[in-house]
C-alpha positions in Angstrom: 102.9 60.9 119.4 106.8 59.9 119.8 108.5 56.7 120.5 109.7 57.8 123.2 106.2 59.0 124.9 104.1 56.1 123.9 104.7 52.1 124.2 103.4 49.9 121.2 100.7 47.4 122.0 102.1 44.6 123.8 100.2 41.4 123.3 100.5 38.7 126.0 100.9 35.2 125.9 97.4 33.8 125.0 95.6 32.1 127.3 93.3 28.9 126.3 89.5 29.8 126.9 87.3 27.1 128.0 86.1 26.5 124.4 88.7 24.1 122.0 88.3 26.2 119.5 89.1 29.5 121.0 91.4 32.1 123.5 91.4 35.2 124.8 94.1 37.5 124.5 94.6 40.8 126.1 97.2 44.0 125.4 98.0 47.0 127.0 98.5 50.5 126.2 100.4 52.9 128.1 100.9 56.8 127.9 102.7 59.2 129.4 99.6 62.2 128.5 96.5 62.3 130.1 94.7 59.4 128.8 94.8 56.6 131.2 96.4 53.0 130.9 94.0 50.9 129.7 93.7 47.1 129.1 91.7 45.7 126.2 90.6 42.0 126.7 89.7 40.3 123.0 87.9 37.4 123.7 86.4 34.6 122.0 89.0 34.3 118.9 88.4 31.2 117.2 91.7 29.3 117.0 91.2 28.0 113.4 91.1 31.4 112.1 94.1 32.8 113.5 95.6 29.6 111.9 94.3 30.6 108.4 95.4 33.9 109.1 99.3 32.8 110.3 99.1 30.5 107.0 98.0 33.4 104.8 100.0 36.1 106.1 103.5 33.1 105.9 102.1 32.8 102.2 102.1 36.4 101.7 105.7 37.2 102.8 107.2 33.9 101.0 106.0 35.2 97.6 107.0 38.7 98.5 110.8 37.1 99.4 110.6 35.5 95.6 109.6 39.1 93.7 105.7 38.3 93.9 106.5 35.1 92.0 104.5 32.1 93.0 105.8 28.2 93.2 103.9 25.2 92.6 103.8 25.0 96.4 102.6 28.3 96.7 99.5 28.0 94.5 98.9 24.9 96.5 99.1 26.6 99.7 97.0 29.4 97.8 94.0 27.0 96.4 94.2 24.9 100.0 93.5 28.6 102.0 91.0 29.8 100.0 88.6 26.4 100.2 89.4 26.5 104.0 88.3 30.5 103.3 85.1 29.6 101.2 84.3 26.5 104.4 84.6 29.3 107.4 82.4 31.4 104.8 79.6 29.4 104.6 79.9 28.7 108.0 80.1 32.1 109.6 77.7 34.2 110.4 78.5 37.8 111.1 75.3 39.1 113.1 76.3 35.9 115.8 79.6 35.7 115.6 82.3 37.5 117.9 83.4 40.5 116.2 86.6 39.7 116.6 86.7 36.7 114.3 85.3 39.0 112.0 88.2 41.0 112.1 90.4 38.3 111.9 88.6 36.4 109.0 88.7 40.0 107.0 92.2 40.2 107.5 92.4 36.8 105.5 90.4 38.3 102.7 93.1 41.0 103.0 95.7 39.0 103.0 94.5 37.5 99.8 93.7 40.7 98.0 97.2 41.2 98.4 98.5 38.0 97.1 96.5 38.4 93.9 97.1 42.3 93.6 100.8 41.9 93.6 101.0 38.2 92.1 102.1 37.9 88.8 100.3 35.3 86.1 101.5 32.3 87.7 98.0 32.9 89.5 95.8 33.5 86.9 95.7 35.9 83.7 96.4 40.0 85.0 92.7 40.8 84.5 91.2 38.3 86.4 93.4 38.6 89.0 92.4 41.7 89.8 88.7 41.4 89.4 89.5 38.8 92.3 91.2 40.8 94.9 88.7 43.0 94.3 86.1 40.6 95.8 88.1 39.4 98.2 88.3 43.4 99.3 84.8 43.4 99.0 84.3 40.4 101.4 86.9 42.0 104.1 85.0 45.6 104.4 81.8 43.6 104.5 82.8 41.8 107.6 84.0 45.3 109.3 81.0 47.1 108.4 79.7 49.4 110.8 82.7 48.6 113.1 85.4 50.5 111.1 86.6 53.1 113.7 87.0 50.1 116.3 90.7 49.9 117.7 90.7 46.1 116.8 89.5 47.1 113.1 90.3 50.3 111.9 93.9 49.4 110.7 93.0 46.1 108.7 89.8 48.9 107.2 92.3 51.7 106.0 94.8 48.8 104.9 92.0 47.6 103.1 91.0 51.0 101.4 93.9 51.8 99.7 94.7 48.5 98.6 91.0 49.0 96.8 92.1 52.0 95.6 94.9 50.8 93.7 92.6 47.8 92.2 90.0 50.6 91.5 92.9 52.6 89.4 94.1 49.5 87.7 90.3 49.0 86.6 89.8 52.5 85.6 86.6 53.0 88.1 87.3 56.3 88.8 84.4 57.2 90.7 84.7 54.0 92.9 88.3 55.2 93.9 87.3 58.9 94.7 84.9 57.2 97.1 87.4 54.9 99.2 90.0 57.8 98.7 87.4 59.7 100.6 86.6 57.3 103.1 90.5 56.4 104.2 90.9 60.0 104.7 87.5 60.7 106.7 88.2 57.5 108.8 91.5 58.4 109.5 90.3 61.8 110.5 87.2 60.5 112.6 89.7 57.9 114.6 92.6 60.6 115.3 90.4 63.4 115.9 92.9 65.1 113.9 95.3 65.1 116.7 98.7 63.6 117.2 98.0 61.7 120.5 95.5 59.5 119.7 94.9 55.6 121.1 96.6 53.4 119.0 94.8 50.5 117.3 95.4 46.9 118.1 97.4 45.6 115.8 95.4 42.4 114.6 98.4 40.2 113.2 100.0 40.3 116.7 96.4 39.0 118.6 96.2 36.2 116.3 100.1 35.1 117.8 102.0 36.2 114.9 105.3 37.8 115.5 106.2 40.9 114.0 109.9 42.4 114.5 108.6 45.9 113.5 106.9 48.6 115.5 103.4 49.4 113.8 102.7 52.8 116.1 102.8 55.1 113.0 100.9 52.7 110.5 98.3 54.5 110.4 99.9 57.0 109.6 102.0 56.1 106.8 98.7 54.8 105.3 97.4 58.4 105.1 100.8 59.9 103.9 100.5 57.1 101.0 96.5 58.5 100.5 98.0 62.3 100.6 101.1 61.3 98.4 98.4 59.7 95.6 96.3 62.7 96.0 99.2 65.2 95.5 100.3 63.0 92.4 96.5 63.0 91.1 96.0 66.7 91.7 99.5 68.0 90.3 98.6 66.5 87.0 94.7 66.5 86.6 93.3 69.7 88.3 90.0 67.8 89.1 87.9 68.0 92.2 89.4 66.2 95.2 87.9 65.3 99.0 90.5 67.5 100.5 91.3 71.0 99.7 95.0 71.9 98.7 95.6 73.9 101.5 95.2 71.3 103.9 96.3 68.6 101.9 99.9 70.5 101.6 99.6 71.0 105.3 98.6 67.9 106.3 101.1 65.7 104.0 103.7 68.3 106.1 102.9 67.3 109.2 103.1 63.6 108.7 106.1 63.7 107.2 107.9 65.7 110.1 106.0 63.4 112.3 107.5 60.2 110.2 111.3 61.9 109.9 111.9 60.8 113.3 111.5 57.2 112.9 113.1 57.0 109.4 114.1 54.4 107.9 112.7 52.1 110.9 108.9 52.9 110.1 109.2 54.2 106.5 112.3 54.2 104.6 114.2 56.4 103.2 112.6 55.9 99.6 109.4 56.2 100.4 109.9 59.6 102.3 112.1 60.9 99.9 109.2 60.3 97.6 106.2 61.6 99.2 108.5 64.8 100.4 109.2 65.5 96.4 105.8 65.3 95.1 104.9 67.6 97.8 107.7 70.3 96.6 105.6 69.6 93.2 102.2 70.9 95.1 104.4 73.9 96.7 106.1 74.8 93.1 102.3 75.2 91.4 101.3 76.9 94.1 104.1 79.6 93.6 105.3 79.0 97.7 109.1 78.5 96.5 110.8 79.3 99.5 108.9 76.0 101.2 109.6 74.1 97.7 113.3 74.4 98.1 113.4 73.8 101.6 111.2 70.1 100.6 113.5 69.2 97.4 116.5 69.9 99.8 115.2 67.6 102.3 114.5 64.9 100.2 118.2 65.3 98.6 119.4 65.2 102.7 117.4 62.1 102.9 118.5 60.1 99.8 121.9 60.9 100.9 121.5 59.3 104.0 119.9 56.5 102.0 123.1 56.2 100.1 125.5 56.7 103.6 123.6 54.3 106.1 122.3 51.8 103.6 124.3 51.6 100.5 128.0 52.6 102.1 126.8 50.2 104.8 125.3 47.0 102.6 126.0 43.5 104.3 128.3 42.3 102.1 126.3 39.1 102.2 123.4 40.4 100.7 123.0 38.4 97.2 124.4 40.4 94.2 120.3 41.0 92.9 119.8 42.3 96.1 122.9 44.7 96.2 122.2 45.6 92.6 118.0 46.4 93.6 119.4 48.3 96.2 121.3 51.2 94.0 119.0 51.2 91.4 116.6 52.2 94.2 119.0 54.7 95.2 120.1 56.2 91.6 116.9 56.4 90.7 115.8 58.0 94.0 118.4 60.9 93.0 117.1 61.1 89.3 113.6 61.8 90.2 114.6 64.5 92.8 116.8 66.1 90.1 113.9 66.4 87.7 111.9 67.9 90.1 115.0 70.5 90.9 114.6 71.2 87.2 111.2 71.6 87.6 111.6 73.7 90.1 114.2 75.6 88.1 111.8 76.2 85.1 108.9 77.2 87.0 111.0 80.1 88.7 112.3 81.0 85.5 108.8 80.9 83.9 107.0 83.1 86.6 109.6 85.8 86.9 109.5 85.9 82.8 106.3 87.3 83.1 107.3 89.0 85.7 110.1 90.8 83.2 107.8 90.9 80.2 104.9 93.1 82.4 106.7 95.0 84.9 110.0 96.4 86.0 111.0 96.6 90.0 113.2 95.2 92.3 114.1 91.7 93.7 110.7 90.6 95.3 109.8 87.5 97.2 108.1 84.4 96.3 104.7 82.9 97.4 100.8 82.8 97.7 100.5 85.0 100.4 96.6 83.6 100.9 98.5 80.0 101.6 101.6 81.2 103.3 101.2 82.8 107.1 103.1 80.4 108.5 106.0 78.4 106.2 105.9 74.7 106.4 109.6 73.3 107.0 111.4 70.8 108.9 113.1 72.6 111.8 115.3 70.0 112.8 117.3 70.1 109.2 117.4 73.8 108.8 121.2 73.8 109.3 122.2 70.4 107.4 120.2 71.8 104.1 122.1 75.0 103.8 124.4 73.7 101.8 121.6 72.3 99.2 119.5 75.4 99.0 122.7 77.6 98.5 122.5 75.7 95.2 119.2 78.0 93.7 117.7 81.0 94.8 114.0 81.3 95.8 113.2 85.1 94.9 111.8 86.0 91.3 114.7 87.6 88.7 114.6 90.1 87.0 117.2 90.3 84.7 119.3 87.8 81.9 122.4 87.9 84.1 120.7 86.1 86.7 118.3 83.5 84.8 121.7 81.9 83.1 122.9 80.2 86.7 119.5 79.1 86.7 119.5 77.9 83.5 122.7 76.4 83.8 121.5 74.4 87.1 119.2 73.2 85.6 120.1 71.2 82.7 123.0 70.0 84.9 119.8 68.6 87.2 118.3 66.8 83.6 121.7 65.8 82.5 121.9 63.5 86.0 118.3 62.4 85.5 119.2 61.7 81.7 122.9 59.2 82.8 120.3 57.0 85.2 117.3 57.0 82.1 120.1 56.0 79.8 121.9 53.3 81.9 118.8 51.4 83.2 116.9 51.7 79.8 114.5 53.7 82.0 111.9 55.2 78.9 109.3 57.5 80.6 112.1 59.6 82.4 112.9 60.6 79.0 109.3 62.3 79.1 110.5 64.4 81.9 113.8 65.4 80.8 113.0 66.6 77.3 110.3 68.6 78.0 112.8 70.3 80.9 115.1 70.9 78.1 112.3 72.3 75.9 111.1 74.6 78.8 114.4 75.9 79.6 115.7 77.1 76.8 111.9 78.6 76.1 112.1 80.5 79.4 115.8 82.1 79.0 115.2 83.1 75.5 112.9 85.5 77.3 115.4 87.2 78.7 117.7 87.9 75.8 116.8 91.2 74.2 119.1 90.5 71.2 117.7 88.3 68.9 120.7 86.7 67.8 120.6 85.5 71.0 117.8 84.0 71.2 118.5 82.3 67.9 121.6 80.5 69.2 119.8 79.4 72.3 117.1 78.0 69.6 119.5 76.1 68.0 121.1 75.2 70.8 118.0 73.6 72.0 117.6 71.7 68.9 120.5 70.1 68.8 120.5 69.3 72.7 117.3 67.2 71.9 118.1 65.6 68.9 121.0 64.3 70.7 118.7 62.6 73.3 116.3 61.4 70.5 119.6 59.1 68.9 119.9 57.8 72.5 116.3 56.7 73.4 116.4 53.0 73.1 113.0 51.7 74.0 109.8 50.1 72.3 107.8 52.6 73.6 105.9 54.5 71.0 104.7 56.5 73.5 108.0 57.6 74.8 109.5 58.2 71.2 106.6 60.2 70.1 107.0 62.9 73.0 110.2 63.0 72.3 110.3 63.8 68.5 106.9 66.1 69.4 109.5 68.1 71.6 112.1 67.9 68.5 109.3 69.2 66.2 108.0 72.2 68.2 111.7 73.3 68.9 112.3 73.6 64.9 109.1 75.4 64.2 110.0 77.9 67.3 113.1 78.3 65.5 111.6 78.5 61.9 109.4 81.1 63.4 112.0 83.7 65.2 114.2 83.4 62.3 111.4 85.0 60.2 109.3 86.9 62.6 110.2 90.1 60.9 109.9 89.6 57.7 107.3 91.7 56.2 107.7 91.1 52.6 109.9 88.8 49.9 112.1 91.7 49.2 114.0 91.6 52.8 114.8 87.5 52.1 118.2 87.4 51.0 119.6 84.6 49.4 121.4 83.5 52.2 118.4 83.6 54.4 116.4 82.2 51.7 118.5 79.0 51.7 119.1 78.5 55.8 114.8 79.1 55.9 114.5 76.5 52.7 116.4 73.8 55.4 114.7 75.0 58.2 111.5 73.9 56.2 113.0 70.5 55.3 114.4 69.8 58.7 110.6 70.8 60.0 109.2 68.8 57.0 111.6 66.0 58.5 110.8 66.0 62.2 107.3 66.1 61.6 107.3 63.1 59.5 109.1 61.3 62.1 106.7 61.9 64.7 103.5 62.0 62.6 105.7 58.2 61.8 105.0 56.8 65.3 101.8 58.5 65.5 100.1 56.6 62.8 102.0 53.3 63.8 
């Protein structure tokens, strides 16, 4: 459903109701497709509430504006809404009251989840602020119960869901987030019908009087591209059983983004999309489909670069220097995460059509799950603007040394990019990432080198390129600094064990091979210590 073919809710002026305490409200929808314009009248919408609700949502934004730091005035305004809350509480009784006050008064709860979710501990101490925007959740889908797929309530219940889920995640109750990961997706489902045209939902903020200079006709949406892009992140690394199948989850995740390119960056910007469109590249690359892999990365490098033209060549120049400085971070390390993935990407292609070369012998063949792959998924309307970026890597299995090394060579150039933005912002965990890339590259080529001498310099080659990155890693994070010497280690035992994978007997050692094997032994001796170092600590 486009921009163009469907108006947004418009909410009228409200209208005072006979009561004191309340108003009726009404808003329109109109389509150009078959469904008929319809007015819906909301009645009965106690004034106080929508007061709350203006106060909690002005809250909300102010401590966003300040980095989800809270003043002295803000934990006043914080304490003073939720007694008001706990008052309309005690007060309220769902099976008499209007409905929609329950939607307005679960919205509040929302609102606060939010404010402790993303506060910081100027609210309280990190675990107990999360075991209390987890009861205010609690309190919000209580009040929608039984109402969820109701236009006035099913964007405040899917808001709602995946704000739980993230609380859920932070607790470590996995089950618990299965379930509401389960339940955005089927109530999402059960509202759209699955189809593109489907009524949109009253947008409760607006009802209440509060202005928002946004158009909110793909939030729901966005919400299940954020469900899908969690799902993708969950499934690529863990392999467990998830409420949607891959196919349809790869299909799915597709079509909302094509849907979504359209409005970008007015409805989801460009980060975000650049994002989500990577991590489904990941999804494509595991399932061997590299044609539609490529054609994903390439987008999401066409996007970021947009990012950079239209928002960083662009900047108001009186943005505050913070502000200006957020803003290429964002952007650099938009491009660092795509260029892993390339790598990825890279190494994976290398890695399947090894195989390929170690079992077989034939011709140039294509790539891809042919039981997932009737029908590619791509974005028509960039086919032209990403030749230039897929001209960059093939997408068809090798089969010979000749042309792994551009490969190869592509992609430690992607690593070496991702590597300058880890090593300027101090950014640890990329470090993960890009040594194990290096690790995996050099593994991957060696396969194709028939002469072992070759293989050998490509060995030491490998070391050396990682002991480099070890000197540079400058964090506190054991973690980090552990991979990274584990990496180190492995690639001096690989080499320890090609340099004597012949040797039958202690007549063929040399003296010469004796004393490069002797510090081979040390170096492992060394590396080993190092890591086993952080290990223990």
């Amino acid at each position: 459903m486009s921009a163009e073919s469907t108006k947004a809710l418009k909410v009228q002026d409200c209208e005072l109701f006979d009561s004191a305490n309340a108003f009726v409200t009404e808003a329109e929808e109109s389509t150009k497709s078959d469904r008929t314009t319809r007015s819906i009248t909301i009645k009965y919408i106690n004034k106080e509430y929508c007061a709350l609700l203006k106060l909690t949502f002005d809250l909300e934004r102010n401590i966003t504006r300040e980095d989800n730091r809270l003043s002295a005035d803000h934990i006043e305004t914080l304490r003073e809404t939720e007694m008001q809350v706990k008052r309309f509480h005690h007060t309220f009784n769902s099976q008499d009251a209007h409905f929609d006050d329950s939607i307005i008064l679960a919205h509040i709860y929302l609102t606060l989840a939010n404010i402790y979710y993303a506060g910081t501990t100027d609210i309280t101490n990190g675990k107990e602020r999360i075991y209390i925007a987890k009861e205010y959740l609690r309190q919000c889908v209580k009040l929608l119960k039984g109402k969820e797929l109701d236009r006035r309530a099913v964007l405040t219940t899917l808001q709602a869901l995946c704000v739980s889920r993230n609380v859920y995640i932070e607790l470590q109750e996995i089950e618990e987030w299965k379930q509401v990961t389960r339940k955005t997706l089927e109530y999402y489902w059960m509202y759209t019908e699955k189809k593109d045209n489907y009524p949109h939902p009253v947008y409760i903020l607006a009802v209440a009087g509060i202005v928002i200079n946004r158009n909110y006709e793909y939030d729901l949406d966005i919400l299940y591209a954020r469900t899908l892009q969690f799902l993708m992140l969950y499934e690529y690394y863990c392999d467990e059983y998830l409420p949607i199948d891959n196919c349809t989850m790869i299909m799915c995740t597709h079509k909302i983004l094509n849907k979504i390119l359209k409005a970008v960056p007015l409805l989801m910007k460009y980060p975000e999309w650049v994002t989500i469109t990577s991590q489904l590249a990941l999804l494509f690359i595991k399932n061997r489909r590299f044609t539609e892999a490529r054609h994903h990365l390439a987008a999401a490098s066409f996007v970021a670069k947009k990012f950079y033209e239209e928002e960083l060549m662009k900047m108001d120049k009186n943005k505050l220097p913070t502000q200006k400085a957020e803003l290429r971070n964002t952007y650099n390390k938009a491009v660092a995460d795509i260029a892993i993935k390339w790598a990825t990407y890279g190494n994976k292609l290398l890695c399947l059509s090894g195989e390929r070369f170690l079992h077989e012998e034939g011709n140039e063949v294509a790539t891809g799950n042919l039981a997932m792959e009737s029908t590619k998924l791509i974005f028509t309307d960039l086919e032209n603007e990403l030749q230039d970026i897929t001209a960059l890597i093939r997408d068809t299995y090798i089969t010979d040394c000749k042309d792994a090394k551009p490969i190869f060579r592509r992609v430690l150039r992607w690593l070496e990019e991702a590597r300058e933005f880890a090593a300027n912002t101090k950014t640890a965990n990329m470090y993960v990432d890009i040594t194990r890339g290096i690790f995996l590259a050099y593994k991957y080529l060696a396969r194709y080198e028939q002469k072992k001498d070759n293989q050998v310099k490509l060995y030491k080659q490998r070391i050396d390129t990682l002991y480099d990155i070890s000197k540079t890693v400058n964090t506190d994070d054991a973690n980090v600094r552990k991979h990274v010497w584990l990496q180190l280690m492995l690639a001096s035992y690989s080499l320890l064990d090609i340099k004597t994978e012949d040797l039958e007997s202690l007549d063929k050692i040399n003296e010469e091979l004796t004393a490069e094997i002797n510090k081979l032994v040390k170096y492992n001796i060394h590396s080993s210590e190092l890591y086993l170092g952080i290990y223990i600590k």
